[in-house]
KEVOMI-941657 format. One record per residue (C-alpha): x, y, z. Coordinates in pm, whole numbers, padded with zeros to 5 digits, always signed. Layout:
BEGIN
XYZ
...
This chain:
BEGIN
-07010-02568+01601
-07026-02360+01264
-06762-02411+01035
-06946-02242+00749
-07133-01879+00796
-06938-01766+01130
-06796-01521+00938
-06474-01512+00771
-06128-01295+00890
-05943-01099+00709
-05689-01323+00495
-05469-01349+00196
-05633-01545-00086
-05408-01835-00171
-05271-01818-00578
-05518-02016-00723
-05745-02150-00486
-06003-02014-00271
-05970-01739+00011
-05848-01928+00349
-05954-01800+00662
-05618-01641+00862
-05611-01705+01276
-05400-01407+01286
-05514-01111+01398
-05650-00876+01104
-05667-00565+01069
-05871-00323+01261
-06055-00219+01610
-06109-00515+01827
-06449-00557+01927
-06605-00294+02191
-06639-00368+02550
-06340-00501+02580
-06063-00263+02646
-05791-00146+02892
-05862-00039+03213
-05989+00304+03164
-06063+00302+02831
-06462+00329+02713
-06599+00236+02381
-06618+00502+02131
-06325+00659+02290
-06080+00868+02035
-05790+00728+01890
-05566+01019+02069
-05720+00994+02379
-05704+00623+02477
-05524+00290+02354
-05828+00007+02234
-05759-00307+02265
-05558-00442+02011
-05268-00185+02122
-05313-00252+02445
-05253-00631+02411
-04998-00561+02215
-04801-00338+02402
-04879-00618+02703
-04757-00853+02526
-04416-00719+02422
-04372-00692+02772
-04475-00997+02905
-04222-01131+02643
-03961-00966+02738
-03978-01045+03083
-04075-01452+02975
-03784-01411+02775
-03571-01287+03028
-03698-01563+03289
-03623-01839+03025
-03263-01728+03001
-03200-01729+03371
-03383-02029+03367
-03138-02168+03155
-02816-02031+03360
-03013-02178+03610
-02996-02496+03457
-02650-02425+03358
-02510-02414+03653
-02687-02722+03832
-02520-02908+03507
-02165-02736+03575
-02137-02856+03917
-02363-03176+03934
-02337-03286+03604
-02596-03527+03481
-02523-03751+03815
-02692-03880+04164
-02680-03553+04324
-02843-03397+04022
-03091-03694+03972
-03181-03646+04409
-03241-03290+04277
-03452-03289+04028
-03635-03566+04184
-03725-03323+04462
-03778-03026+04147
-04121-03258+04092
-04267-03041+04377
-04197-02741+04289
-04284-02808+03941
-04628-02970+04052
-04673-02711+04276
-04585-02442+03935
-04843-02574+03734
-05085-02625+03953
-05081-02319+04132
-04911-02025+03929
-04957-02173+03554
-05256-02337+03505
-05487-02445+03804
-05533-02073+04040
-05534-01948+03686
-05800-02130+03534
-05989-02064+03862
-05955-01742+03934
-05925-01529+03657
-06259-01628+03542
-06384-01542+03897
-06187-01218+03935
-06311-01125+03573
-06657-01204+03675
-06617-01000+04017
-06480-00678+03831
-06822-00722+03577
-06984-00703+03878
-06832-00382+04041
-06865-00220+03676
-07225-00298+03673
-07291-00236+04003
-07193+00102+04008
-07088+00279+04346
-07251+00048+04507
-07189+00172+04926
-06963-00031+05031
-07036-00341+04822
-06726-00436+04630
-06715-00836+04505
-06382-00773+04444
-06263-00701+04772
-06527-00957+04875
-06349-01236+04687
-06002-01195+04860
-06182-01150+05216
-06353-01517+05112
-06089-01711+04912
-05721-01546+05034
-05709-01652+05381
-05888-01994+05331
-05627-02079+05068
-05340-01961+05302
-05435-02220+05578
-05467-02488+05308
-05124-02452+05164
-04969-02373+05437
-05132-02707+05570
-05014-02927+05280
-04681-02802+05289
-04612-02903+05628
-04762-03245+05509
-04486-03244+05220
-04243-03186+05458
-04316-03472+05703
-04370-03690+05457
-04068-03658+05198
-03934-03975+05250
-04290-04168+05144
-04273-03908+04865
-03939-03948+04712
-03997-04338+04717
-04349-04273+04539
-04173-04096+04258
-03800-04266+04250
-03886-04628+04349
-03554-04692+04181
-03318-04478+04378
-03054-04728+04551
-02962-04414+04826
-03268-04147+04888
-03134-03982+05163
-03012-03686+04962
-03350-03665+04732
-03544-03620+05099
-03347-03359+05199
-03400-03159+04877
-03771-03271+04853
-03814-03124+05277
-03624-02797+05095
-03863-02743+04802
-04203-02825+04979
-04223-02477+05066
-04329-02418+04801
-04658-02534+04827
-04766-02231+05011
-04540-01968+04852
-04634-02026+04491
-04972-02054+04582
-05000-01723+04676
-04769-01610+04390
-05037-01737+04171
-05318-01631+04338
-05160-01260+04315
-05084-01335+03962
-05429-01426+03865
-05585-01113+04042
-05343-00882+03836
-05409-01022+03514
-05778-00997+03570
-05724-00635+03615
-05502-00611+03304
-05153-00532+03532
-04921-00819+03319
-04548-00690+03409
-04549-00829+03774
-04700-01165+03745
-04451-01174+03395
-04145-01125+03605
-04161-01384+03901
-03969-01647+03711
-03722-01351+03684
-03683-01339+04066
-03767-01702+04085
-03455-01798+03900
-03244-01569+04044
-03305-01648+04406
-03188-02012+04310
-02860-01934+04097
-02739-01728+04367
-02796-01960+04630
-02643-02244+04409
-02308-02014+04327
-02289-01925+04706
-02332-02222+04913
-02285-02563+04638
-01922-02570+04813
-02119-02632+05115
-02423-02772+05144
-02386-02931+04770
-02696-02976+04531
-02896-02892+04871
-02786-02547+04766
-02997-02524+04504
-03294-02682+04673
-03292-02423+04923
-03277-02177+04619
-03599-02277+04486
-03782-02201+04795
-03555-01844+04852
-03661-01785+04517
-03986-01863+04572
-04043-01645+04830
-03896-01363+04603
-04180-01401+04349
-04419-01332+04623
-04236-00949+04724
-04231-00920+04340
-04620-00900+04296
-04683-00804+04678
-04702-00399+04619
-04908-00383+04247
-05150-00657+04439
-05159-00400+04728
-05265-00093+04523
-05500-00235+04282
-05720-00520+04506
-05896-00361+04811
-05831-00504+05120
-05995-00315+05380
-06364-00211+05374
-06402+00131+05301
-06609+00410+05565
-06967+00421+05496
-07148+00749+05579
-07416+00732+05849
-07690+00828+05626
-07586+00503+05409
-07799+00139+05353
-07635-00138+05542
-07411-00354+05362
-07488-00722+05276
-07232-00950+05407
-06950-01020+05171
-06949-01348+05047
-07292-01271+04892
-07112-01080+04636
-06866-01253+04536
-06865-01508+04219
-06930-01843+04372
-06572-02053+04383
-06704-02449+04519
-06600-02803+04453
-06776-02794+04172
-06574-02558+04005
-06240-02664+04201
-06238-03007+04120
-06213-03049+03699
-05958-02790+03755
-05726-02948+04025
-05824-03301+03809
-05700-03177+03474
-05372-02964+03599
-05288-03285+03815
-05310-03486+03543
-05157-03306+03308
-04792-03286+03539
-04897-03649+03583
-04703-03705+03277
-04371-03550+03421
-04448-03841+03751
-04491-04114+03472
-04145-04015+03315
-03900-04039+03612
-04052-04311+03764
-03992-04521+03414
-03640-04310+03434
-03556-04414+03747
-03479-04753+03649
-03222-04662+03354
-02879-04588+03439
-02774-04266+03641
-02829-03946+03450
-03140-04043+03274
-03367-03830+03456
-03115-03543+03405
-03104-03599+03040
-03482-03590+03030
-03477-03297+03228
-03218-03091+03022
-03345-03180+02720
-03700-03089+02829
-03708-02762+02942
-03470-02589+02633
-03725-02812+02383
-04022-02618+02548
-03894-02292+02564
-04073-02197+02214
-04397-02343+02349
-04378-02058+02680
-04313-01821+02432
-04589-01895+02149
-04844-01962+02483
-04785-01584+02609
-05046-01415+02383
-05282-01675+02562
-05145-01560+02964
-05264-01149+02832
-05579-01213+02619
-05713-01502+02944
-05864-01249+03101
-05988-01070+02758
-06182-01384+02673
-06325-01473+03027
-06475-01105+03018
-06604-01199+02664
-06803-01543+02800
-06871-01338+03103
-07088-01080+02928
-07216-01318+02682
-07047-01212+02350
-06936-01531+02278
-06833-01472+01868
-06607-01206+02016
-06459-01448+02213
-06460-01676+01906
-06253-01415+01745
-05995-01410+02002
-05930-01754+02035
-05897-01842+01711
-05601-01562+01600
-05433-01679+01968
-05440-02010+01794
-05241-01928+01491
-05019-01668+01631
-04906-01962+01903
-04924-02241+01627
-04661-02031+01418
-04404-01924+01714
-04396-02320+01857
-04394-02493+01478
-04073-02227+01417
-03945-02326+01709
-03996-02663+01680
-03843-02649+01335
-03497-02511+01519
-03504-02767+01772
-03504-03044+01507
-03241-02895+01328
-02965-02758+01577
-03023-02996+01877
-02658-03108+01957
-02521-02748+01851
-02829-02571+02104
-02740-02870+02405
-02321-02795+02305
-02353-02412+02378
-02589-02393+02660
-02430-02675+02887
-02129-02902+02794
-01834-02763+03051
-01745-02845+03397
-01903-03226+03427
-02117-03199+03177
-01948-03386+02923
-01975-03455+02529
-02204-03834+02585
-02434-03609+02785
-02461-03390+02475
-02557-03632+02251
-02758-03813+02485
-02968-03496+02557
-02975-03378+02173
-03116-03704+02077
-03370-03682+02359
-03489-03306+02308
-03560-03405+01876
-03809-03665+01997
-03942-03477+02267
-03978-03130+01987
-04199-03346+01803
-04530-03297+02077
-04447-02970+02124
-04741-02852+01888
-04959-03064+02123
-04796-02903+02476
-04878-02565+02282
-05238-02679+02186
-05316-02822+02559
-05232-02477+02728
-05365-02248+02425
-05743-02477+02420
-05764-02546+02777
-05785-02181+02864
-06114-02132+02664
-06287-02410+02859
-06256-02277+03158
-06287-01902+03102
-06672-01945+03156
-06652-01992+03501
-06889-02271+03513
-06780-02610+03593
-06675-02871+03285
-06510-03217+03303
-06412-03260+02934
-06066-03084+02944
-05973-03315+03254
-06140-03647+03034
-05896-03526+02770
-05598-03489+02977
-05634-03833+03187
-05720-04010+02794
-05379-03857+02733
-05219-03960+03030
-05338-04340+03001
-05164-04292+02626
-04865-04153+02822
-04815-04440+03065
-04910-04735+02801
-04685-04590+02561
-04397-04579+02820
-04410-04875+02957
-04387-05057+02574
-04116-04846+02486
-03878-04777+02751
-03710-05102+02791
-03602-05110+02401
-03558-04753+02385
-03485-04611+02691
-03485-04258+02723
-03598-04189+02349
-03879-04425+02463
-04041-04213+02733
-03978-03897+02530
-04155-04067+02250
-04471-04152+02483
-04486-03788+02619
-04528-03643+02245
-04767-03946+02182
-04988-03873+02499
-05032-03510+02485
-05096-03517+02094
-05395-03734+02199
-05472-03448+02496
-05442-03184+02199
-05664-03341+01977
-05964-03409+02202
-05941-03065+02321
-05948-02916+01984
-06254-03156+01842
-06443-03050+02208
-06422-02687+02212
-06626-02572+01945
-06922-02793+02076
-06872-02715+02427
-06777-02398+02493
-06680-02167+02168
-06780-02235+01862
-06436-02173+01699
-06353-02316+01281
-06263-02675+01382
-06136-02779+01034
-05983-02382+00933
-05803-02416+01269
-05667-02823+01135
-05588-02757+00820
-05423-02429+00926
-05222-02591+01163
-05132-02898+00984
-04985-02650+00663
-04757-02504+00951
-04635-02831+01027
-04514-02912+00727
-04311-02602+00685
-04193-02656+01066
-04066-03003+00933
-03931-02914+00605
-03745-02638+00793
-03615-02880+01080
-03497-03121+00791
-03309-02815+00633
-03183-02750+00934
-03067-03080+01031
-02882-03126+00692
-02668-02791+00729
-02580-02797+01063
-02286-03039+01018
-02130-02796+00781
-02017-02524+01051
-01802-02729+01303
-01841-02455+01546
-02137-02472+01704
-02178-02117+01851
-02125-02039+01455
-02324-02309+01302
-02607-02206+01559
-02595-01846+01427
-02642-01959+01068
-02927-02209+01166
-03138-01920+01293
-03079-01764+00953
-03143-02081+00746
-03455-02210+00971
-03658-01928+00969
-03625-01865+00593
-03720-02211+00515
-04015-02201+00747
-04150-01898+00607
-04072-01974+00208
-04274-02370+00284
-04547-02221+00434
-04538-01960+00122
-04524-02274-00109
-04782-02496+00168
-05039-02138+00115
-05016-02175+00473
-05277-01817+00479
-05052-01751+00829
-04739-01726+00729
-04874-01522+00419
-05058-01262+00650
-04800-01243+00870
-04518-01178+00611
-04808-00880+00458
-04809-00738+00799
-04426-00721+00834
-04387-00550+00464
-04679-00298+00504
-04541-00194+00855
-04207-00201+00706
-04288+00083+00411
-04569+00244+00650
-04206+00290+00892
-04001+00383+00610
């Protein structure tokens, strides 16, 4: 690790102190060799987008369609909360949601991900250098190897998911005094196993060839596949209604990516000419994907949900409507970390390419500006989550059953959960580096089960005095610990990024982020309407954010605030 003589980015220089590297992204090219497809180095500005506007553009994209996912996500949630309330039938629900969230992160989010864009990254090095190679493609030789191996597999364990729900819904809910209607959600959502699996094997293969708009919209279809089942047929079948969503939606993510997968990864083995060599056989080409490399992936990701498992079983022993209340409260409190981690989902397959070819201070580069662009989006966010809690929880879900004690309960539960949010962002922005090598390493999975131990001490000490506030409190306390580990390993283990620029950069954003919150938190009483007092908050928060870091010479927020006034007069 080199703190010192790694060369310095472009940053503003602090009033009265010395110049402090920025993590942003400064001005100018990005580095060569690293561009859209079909872009070469050297290539004129007017004839070909580099990098940096490439990402960009990807980017905006990707966040528009995260953005729109979240919001169905939360009409999802919405509506689950209008007709179940936070109740049994919503409790059986979400205690069968732990598959398909298991099955999310392991498979779509983080594990196929961390396997195989590094190995589809690797495989389209290959092609490049190989050339017209007749008939050799690793590309096309991955799928034929990996695809139908991995559809057996999960098609395999959900069947096992299936048989078994019962054993599983008494694993997780120990608690439960009827599980009848948690196994016949759980048998609903096991599906899921196989169809997310191949929605993030598809996703991983476009990313790798720089296609981010499909793989960016499945939550889209995901979402809507279960609100429409859950407005249709909730008369009916009840909360099974929505269970049955998640796998109808499921299977919507797949027809989502199915065509762009279909014209960008070759299937079928193209003609050779009779005057050609023979081929090799296929899996000789392609980058090697074993146990080795499987296993501190599956270990880590596993471990890492692990901490949802540890929550509702503690929360299955409170009163009815904890789990919900942890659930509510969860996902709108780590909404700002999907959005600050999307700049990490486009520039994944930017960095594997880097460690693939060897240009590791390029891929130094990268990492450290994702770091502060997604430290400053989740510390804002953060900031409004500590302020306008019971005004955020009021708007998006008390109606129907969903009744003012819910509010409050949830409120109070999503402040304490906001306050790990930096290390949920940290955990997905530094675990992507590790594994972007391609080579197998057991330190991010060391890190997450150290956190996870942290997790389950913590809750078990503090959810009989606390309750709910208890196991939210352990969650920020365990992955905090995950976050830190990460952070101190990466820069010995994999890419030598600034260690103590990266700290002290992050730690001047969090006190702005908490300043702001405290703002926040002290105004919002002063609008009685929430919608209104909302509105103002995302006035107030932001400004208090930005003028603390100003005052904190956080060199982030100063860069960032240069950026917005030199595009503003290069615009006007």
């Amino acid at each position: 690790m080199s703190e010192t003589g790694a060369g310095t980015e472009t940053g503003a220089r602090p009033v009265g102190g010395a110049a402090a590297p920025s993590l942003l992204p400064a001005p100018g090219p990005e580095p060569e060799g690293l561009l859209p497809p079909g872009a070469t180095p050297g290539t004129a500005s007017g004839e070909a987008p580099r990098l940096g506007s490439f990402l960009a553009r990807a980017a905006a994209a990707t966040a528009v369609l995260t953005v729109l996912g979240a919001v169905l996500g939360l009409v999802r949630d919405q509506a689950v909360a209008r007709y179940f309330g936070a109740s049994d039938a919503s409790d059986a629900f979400l205690i069968a949601w732990t598959v398909p969230e298991m099955a999310a992160t392991l498979l779509i989010e983080d594990g196929m991900a961390l396997l195989l864009v590094p190995a589809f990254s690797l495989a389209l090095t290959r092609r490049a250098a190989a050339g017209e190679a007749a008939g050799s493609d690793p590309v096309r030789d991955l799928v034929a190897t990996t695809l139908p191996r991995l559809f057996l597999l999960l098609a395999g364990g959900a069947a096992l998911l299936i048989a078994g729900a019962p054993w599983v819904v008494g694993v997780l809910a120990p608690g439960l005094a009827d599980p009848r209607l948690a196994v016949d959600c759980t048998r609903l959502t096991s599906v899921t196993v196989l169809t997310f699996g191949i929605t993030g094997y598809f996703s991983a293969a476009l990313r790798a060839h720089r296609s981010f708009l499909p793989p960016a919209g499945v939550y889209v279809a995901y979402n809507l596949g279960i609100i429409g089942m859950t407005l249709a047929l909730h008369a009916v079948w009840g909360v099974r209604a929505a269970a049955a969503g998640v796998a109808v939606g499921s299977v919507l993510m797949i027809l989502t990516q199915l065509p762009v997968f279909l014209r960008l990864v070759p299937l079928a083995r193209p003609r050779l000419p009779r005057c050609g060599r023979p081929v090799r056989r296929a899996a000789r080409t392609a980058p090697p994907l074993g146990f080795a490399l499987l296993a501190p992936v599956v270990l880590f990701v596993v471990s890492r949900q692990s901490q949802v498992l540890v929550e509702r079983f503690l929360a299955s022993t409170l009163p009815a409507g904890a789990i919900s209340h942890l659930n509510y409260a969860q996902k709108v409190a780590q909404l700002p970390m999907v959005l600050s981690l999307m700049i990490c989902t486009v520039t994944f397959p930017v960095v594997a390419q880097a460690m693939a070819a060897g240009h590791r201070e390029k891929a130094r580069l990268r990492v450290e500006r994702d770091l502060g662009l997604a430290g400053t989006v989740v510390l804002l966010g953060t900031a409004v989550v500590l302020g306008y809690a019971p005004q955020i929880i009021e708007v998006l879900f008390q109606r129907g059953a969903f009744d003012a004690a819910d509010t409050a309960s949830t409120a109070q539960v999503m402040r304490v959960y906001a306050l790990g949010l930096l290390g949920h962002c940290l955990v997905g922005a530094l675990s992507r580096p590790f594994f972007s090598s391609g080579r197998p390493t057991w330190f991010p999975a060391f890190a997450m089960g150290t956190g996870l131990l942290v997790t389950t001490g913590a809750g078990y000490a503090l959810t009989y005095r606390f309750g709910v506030d208890g196991i939210a409190t352990a969650n920020a306390i365990g992955i905090s610990t995950t976050a830190l580990l990460l952070l101190m390993g990466l820069g010995t283990r994999v890419v030598p990024i600034r260690t103590r620029a990266v700290a002290l950069s992050l730690g001047r954003l969090t006190g702005a982020s908490l300043a702001a919150g405290a703002a926040g938190w002290a105004c919002a009483p002063l609008v009685p309407d929430p919608v209104l007092s909302l509105a103002a908050g995302c006035l107030l928060v932001p400004s208090a954010f930005f003028l603390t870091g100003l005052a904190l010479r956080s060199p982030e927020v100063v860069s960032l605030l240069a950026l917005t006034r030199r595009r503003f007069l290069d615009g006007r």
